[in-house]
C-alpha positions as CSV (number, residue, x, y, z in Angstrom):
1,X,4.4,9.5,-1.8
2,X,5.0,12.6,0.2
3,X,3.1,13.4,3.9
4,X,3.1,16.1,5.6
5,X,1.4,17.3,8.6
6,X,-0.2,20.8,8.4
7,X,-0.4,23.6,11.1
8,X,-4.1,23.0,11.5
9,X,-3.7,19.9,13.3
10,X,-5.4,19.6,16.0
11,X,-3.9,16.2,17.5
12,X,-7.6,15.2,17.5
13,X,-5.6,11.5,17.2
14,X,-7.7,10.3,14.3
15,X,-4.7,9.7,11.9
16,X,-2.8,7.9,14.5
17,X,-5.8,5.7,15.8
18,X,-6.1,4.2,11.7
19,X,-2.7,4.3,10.7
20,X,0.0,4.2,14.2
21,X,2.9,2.9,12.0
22,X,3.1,6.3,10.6
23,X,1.7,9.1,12.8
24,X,2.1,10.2,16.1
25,X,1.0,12.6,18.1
26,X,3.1,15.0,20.2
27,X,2.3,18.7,19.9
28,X,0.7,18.1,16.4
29,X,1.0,14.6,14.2
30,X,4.3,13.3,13.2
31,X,4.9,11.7,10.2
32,X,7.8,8.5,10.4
33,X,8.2,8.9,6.8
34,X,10.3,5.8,6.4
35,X,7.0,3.7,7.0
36,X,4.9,5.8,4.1
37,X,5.9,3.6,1.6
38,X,4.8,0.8,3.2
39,X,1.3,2.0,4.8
40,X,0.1,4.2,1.9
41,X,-3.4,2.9,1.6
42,X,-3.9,3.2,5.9
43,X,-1.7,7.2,4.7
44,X,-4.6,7.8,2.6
45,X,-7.0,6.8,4.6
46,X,-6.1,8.9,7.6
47,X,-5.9,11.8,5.2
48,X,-9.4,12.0,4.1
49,X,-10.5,11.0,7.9
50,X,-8.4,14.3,8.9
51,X,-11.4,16.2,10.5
52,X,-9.7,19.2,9.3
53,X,-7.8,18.4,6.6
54,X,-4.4,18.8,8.0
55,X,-2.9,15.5,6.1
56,X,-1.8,16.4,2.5
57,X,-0.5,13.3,0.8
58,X,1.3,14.5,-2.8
């Protein structure tokens, strides 16, 4: 699973908040991608609570 962080973030905090072992916020939401493959379903989960959509998961 690939997950990357769009420019639209906002760092609303959302992604972090249901799924910390994988983003953080600093300027915009950072992915730790060696914990994806072990968080995908809380990954997919902050992607569709994105408020804008900013979380693509592929």
């Amino acid at each position: 699973m690939n997950v990357k962080v769009t420019d639209d973030c906002i760092s609303c905090g959302a992604c972090e908040s249901i799924c910390d072992s994988v983003f953080s916020i600093e300027d915009k939401a950072v992915v730790n991608e060696s914990a994806v493959a072990d968080n995908e379903d809380c990954v997919k989960e902050a992607a569709d609570a994105c408020p804008v959509g900013a979380i693509v998961v592929e």
